[in-house]
C-alpha positions as CSV (number, residue, x, y, z in Angstrom):
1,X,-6.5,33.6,35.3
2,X,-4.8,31.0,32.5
3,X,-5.3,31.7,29.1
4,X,-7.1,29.1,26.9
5,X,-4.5,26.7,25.1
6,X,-4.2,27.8,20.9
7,X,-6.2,25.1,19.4
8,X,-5.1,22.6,17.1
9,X,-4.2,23.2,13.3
10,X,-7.4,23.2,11.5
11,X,-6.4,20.2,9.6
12,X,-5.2,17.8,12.5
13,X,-8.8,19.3,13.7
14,X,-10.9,18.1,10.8
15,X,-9.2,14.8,9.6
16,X,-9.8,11.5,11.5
17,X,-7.8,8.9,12.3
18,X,-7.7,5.7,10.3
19,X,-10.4,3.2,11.1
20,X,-8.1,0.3,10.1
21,X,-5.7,0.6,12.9
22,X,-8.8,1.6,15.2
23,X,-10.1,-2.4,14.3
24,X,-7.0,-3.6,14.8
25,X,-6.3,-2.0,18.6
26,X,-9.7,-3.5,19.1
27,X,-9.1,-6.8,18.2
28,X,-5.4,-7.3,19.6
29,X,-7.0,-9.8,21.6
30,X,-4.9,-13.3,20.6
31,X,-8.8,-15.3,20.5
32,X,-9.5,-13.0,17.4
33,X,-9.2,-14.1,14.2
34,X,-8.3,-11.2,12.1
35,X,-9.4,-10.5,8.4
36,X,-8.4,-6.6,9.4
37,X,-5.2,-6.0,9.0
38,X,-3.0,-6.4,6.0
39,X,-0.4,-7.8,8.2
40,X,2.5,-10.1,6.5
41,X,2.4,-13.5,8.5
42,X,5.3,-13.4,11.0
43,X,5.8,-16.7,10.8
44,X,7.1,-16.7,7.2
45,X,9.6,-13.5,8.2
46,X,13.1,-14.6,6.7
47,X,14.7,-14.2,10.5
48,X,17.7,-16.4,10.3
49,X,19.4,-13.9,7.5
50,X,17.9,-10.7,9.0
51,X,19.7,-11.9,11.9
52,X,22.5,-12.3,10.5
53,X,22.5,-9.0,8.3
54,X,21.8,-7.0,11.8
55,X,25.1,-9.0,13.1
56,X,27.7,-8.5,10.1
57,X,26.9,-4.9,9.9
58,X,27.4,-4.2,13.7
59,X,30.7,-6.4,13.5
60,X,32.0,-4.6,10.9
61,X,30.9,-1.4,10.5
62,X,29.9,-0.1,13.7
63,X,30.7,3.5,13.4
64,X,29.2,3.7,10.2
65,X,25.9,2.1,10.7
66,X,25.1,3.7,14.2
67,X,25.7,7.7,12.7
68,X,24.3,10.0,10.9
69,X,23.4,9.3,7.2
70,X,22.5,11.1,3.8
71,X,19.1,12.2,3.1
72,X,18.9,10.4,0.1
73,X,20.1,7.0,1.7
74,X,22.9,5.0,1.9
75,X,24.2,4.5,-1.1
76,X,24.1,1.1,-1.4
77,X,20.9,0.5,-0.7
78,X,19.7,2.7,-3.9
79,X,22.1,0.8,-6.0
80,X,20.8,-2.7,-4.9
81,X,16.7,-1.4,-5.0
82,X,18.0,-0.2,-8.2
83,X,19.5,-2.7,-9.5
84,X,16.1,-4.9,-8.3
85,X,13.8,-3.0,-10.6
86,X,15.9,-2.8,-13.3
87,X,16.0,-6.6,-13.2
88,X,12.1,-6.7,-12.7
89,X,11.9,-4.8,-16.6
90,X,12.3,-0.6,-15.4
91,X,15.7,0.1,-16.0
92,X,17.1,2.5,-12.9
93,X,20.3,3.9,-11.4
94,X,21.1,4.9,-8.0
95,X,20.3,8.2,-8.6
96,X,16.9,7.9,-9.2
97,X,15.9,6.4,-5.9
98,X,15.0,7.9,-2.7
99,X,15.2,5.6,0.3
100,X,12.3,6.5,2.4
101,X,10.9,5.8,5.7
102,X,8.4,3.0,4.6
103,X,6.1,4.2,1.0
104,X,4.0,5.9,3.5
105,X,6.7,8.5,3.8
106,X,6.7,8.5,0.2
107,X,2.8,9.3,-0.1
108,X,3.9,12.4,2.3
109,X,6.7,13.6,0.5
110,X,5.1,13.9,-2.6
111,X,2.3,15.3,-1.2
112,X,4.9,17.9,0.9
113,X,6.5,18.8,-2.9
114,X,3.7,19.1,-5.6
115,X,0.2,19.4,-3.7
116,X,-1.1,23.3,-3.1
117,X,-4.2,23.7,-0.9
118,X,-7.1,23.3,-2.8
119,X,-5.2,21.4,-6.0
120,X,-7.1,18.2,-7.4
121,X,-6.0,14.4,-6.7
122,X,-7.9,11.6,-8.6
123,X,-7.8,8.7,-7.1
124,X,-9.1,5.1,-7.7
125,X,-12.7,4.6,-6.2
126,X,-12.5,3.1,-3.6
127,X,-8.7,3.3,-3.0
128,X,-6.2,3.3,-0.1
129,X,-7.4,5.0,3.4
130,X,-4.2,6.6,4.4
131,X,-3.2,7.8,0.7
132,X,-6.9,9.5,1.8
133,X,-5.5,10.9,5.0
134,X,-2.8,12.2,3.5
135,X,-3.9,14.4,0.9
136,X,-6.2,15.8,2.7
137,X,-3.7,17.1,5.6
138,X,-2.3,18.7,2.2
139,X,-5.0,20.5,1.7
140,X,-5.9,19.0,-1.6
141,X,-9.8,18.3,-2.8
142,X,-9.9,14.5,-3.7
143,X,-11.8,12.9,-6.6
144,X,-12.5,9.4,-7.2
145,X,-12.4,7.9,-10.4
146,X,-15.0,5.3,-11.2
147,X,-13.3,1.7,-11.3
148,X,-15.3,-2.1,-12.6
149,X,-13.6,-5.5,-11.9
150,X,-10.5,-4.8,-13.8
151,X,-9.7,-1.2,-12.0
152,X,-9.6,2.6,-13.0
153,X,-11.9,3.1,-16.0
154,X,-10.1,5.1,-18.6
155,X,-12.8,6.5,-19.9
156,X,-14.3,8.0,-17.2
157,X,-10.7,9.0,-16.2
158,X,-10.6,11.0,-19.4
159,X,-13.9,12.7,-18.7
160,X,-12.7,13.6,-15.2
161,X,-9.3,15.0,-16.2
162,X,-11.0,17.3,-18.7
163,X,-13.5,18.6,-16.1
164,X,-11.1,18.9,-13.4
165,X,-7.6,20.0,-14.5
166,X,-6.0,17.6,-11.7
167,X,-2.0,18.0,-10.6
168,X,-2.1,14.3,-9.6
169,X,-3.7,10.7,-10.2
170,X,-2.7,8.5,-7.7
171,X,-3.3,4.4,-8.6
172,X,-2.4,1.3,-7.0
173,X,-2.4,-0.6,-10.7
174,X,-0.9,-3.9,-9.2
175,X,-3.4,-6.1,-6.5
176,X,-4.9,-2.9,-5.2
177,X,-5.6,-1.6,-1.6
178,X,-8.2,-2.6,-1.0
179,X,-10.1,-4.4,-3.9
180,X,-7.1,-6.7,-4.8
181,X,-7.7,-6.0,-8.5
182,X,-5.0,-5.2,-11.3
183,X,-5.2,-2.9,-13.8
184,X,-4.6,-4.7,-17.4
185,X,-1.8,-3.1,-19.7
186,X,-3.8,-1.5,-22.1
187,X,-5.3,0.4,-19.4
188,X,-2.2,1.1,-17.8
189,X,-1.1,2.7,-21.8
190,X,-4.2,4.5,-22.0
191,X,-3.6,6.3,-18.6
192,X,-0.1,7.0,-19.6
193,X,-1.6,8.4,-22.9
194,X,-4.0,10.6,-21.0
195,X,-1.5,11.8,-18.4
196,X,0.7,13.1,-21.2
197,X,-1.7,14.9,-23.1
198,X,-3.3,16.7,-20.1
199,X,0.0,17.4,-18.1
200,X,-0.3,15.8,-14.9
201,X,1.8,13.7,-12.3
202,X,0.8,9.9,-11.8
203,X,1.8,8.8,-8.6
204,X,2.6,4.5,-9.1
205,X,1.9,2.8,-5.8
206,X,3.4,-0.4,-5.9
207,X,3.9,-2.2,-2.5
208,X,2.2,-5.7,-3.7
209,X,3.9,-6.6,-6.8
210,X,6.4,-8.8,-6.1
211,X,3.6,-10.7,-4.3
212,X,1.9,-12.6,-7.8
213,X,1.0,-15.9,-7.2
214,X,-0.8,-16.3,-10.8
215,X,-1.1,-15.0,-13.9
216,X,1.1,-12.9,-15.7
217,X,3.1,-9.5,-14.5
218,X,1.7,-6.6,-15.6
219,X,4.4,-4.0,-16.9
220,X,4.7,-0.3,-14.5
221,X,3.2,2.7,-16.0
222,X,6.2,4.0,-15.0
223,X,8.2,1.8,-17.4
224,X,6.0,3.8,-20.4
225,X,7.6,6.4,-22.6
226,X,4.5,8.4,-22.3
227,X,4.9,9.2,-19.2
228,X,8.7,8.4,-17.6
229,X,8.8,12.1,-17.1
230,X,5.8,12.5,-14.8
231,X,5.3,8.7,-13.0
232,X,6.8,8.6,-9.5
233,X,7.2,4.9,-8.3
234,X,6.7,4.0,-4.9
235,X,7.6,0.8,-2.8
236,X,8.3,-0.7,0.3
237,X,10.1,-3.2,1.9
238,X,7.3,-4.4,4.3
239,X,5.3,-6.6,2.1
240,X,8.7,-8.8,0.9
241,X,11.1,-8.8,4.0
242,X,9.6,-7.2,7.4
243,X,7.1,-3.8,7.9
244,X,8.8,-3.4,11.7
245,X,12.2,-2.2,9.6
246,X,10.3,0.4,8.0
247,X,12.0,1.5,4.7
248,X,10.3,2.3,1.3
249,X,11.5,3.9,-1.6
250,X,10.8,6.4,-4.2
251,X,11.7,6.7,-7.8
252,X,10.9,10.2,-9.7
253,X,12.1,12.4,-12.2
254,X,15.4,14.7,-10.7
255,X,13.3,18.0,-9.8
256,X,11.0,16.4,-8.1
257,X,12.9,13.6,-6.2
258,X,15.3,16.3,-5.3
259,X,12.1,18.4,-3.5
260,X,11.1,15.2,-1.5
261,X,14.6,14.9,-0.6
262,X,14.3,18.3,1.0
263,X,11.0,17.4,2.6
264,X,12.1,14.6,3.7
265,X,15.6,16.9,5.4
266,X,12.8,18.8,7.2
267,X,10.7,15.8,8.0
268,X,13.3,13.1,9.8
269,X,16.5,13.8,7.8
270,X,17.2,10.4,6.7
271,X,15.9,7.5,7.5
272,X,17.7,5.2,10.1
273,X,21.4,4.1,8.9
274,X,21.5,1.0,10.7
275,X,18.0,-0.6,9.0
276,X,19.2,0.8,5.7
277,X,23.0,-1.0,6.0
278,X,20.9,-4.5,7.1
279,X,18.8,-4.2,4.3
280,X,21.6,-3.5,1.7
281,X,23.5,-6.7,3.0
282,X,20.5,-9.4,3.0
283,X,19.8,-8.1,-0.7
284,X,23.1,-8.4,-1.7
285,X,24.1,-11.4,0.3
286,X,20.7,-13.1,1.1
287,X,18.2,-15.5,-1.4
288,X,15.3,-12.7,-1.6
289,X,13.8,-14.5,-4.5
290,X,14.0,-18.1,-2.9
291,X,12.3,-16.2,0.3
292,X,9.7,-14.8,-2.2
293,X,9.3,-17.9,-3.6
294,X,8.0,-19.5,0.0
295,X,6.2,-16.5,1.2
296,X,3.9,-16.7,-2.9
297,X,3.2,-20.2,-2.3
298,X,1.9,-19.9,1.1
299,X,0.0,-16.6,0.0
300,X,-1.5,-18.7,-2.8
301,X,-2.6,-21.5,-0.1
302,X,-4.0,-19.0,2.0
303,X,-6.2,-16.7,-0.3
304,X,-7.4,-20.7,-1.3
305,X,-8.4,-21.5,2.1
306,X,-10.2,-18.0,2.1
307,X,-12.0,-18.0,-1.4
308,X,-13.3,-21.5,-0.2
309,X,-14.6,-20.3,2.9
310,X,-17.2,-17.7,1.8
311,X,-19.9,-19.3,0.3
312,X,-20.6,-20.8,3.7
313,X,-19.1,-17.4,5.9
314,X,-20.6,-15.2,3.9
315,X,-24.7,-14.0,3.2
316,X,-26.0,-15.7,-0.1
317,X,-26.1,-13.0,-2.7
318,X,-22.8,-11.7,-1.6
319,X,-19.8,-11.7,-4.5
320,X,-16.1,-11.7,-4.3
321,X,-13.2,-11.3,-6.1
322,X,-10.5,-13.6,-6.8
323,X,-6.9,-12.0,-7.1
324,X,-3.9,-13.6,-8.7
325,X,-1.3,-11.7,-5.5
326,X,-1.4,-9.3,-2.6
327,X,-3.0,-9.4,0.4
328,X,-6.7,-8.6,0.1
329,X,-10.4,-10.2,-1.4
330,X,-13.1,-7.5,-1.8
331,X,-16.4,-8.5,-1.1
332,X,-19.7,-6.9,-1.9
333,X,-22.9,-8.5,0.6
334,X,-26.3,-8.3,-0.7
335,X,-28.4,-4.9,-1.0
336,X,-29.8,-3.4,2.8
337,X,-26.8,-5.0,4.6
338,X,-24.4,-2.7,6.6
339,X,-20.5,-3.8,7.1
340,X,-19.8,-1.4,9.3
341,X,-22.6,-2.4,11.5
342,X,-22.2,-6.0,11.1
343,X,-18.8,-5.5,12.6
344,X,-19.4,-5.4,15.9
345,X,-21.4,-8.8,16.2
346,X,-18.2,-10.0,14.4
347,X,-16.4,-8.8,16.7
348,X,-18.6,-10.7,19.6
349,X,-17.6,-13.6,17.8
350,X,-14.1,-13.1,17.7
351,X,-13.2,-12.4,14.4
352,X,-12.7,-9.1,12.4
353,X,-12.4,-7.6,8.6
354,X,-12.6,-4.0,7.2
355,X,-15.6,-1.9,6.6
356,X,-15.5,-1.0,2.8
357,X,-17.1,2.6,3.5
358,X,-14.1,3.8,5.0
359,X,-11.9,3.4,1.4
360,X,-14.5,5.7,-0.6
361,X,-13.7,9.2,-1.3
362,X,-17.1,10.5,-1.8
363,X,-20.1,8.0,-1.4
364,X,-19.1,4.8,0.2
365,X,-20.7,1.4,-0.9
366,X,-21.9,0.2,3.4
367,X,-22.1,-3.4,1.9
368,X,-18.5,-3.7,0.9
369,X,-15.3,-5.2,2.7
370,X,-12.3,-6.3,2.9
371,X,-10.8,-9.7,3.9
372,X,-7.0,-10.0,4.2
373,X,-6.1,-13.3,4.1
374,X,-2.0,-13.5,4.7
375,X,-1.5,-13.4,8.1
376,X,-3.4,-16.5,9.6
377,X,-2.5,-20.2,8.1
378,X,-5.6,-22.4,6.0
379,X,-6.8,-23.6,9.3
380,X,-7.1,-21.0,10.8
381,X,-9.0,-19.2,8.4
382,X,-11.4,-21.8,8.5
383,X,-11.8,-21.2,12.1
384,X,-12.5,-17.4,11.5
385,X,-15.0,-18.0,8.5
386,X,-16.6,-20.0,10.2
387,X,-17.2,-17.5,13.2
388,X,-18.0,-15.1,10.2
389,X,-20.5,-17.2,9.4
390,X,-22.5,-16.8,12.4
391,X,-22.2,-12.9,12.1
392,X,-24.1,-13.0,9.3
393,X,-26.9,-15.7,10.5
């Protein structure tokens, strides 16, 4: 007689997977017109220097690209990411980065180094679904913090910090996932005001920044005396060159950036050399800014098209932000409708957004969601509003 199979880890038991990559296997149909995804057009990828980056350093360096490389990354690529931020207003050496296998990893390898079962994690309410996921496979008890129409409310953050005693708030200050908002700088001063007083880590999420298309930047919390020693910076490379070469990076204070570098040892033990040495080259040889440039103006055209669109697409009653970067317009619909439930006659339609329950840490809004409106051009967001618009009829 066999023995039953051991079951699962009670964790990979309990926690789901993420709905947001369940919508978009669904609607990998080409006839869908997708709102889902926060996928960076393909058609604006900057392929010719790619190309060439993926060609030099195969040419020249062969042996060195296709082995084995540091934990901490090649340094090269820290100095250049470096050298980017301290450009952008955060001074930064080499030494404080972490190259990392997209932010993602980052989320996990801070979670890996500071979080305990059973340790708090504040969070923006609603916030982003797989920062969710992975604090919970940590083991950590999640609380939100209640946010208006310019983000995290300090206040309430204060209240909550003195009830719970949290190890970590994790924000996404700049065009948040998935409300688009930004957080203004005097609340970004008066978190790093309560984080010092109360002893806890901030965890700065910032994979949209360099996508502003209005207004003006917003400085890092990280970048704030108050709390240098306890911010950890996160970014990624998807959102400004290409998410299919997969590379982030981290910037923390030395004990802690040298724990993630031993999570990350027992995790994948570096991430790949080759996409790291490609990387270096197109930011040190490559127009990133010019690229930028192009990619922010057709952003801006796009979100446009979008904003445009639903007062006809969407139910009357509904509201909608309007963000000045990123990828993403919030919307609320009327009292007694369902977004979850609407879905799947959007679907019949062919076209597709994002549930707002599924961002909610505790009691999700059902008449939220969220409308990504970079991959698909004007016209074509026209197309899918107007196929929203018979969802809703």
């Amino acid at each position: 007689m066999r023995a039953d199979v051991p079951p699962l880890a009670a964790r990979a038991a309990s926690i789901g997977g993420s709905p947001v990559r369940d919508i978009l296997a669904v609607t990998a149909r080409p006839e869908v017109i997708s709102f889902a995804g926060g996928l960076p057009a393909p058609a604006l990828f900057d392929i010719a220097p790619i190309t060439a980056a993926f060609e030099r350093a195969l040419a020249e360096a062969p042996q060195e690209v296709l082995q084995y490389s540091t934990t901490e990354g090649l340094p090269v690529l820290r100095a250049a990411t470096a050298a980017r931020l301290t450009a952008r207003g955060l001074p930064t050496d080499a030494d404080d980065m972490l190259i990392t296998s997209g932010s993602q990893q980052g989320l996990s390898l801070l979670a890996t180094a500071l979080l305990e079962p059973g340790d708090v994690v504040l969070v923006e309410d609603p916030t982003y679904l797989a920062a969710l996921q992975c604090f919970a496979f940590a083991g950590a008890r999640v609380v939100p913090v209640p946010c208006d129409d310019q983000g995290l409310d300090p206040a309430a953050l204060e209240t909550i910090v003195a009830r719970e005693r949290p190890k970590l708030l994790y924000t996404i200050p700049t065009f948040q996932n998935p409300t688009g908002r930004t957080l203004p700088a005097a609340r970004r001063g008066a978190v790093a005001e309560i984080a010092e007083r109360h002893g806890l880590w901030i965890l700065e999420d910032d994979p949209y920044g360099e996508l502003r298309f209005a207004g003006e930047a917003q400085p890092w919390i990280a970048a704030d005396e108050r709390a240098a020693d306890r911010t950890v910076l996160i970014g990624s490379f998807s959102k400004i060159m290409s998410p299919g070469l997969r590379l982030g990076w981290l910037r923390a204070p030395a004990a802690l950036r040298r724990a993630c570098a031993v999570a990350k040892q027992a995790a994948d033990l570096h991430s790949p050399t080759i996409t790291q040495a490609v990387i270096a080259r197109y930011l040190t040889e490559a127009d990133l800014d010019a690229h930028l440039s192009r990619v922010r103006h057709a952003y801006r055209e796009r979100r446009d098209a979008l904003l445009a669109g639903l007062p006809e697409a969407l139910p009357v009653g509904s509201r909608w932000n309007e963000p000045e970067g990123g990828m993403f317009v919030w919307a609320s619909l009327p009292q007694g409708y369902d977004a979850t439930e609407r879905l799947r006659e959007a679907v019949r339609h062919d076209v597709a957004y994002v549930p707002g329950a599924p961002f909610y840490a505790d009691r999700p809004d059902p008449a939220t969601l969220r409308l990504s409106f970079v991959t698909h051009t004007p016209e074509e967001i026209a197309e899918g509003l107007r196929r929203l618009a018979k969802t809703f009829r």
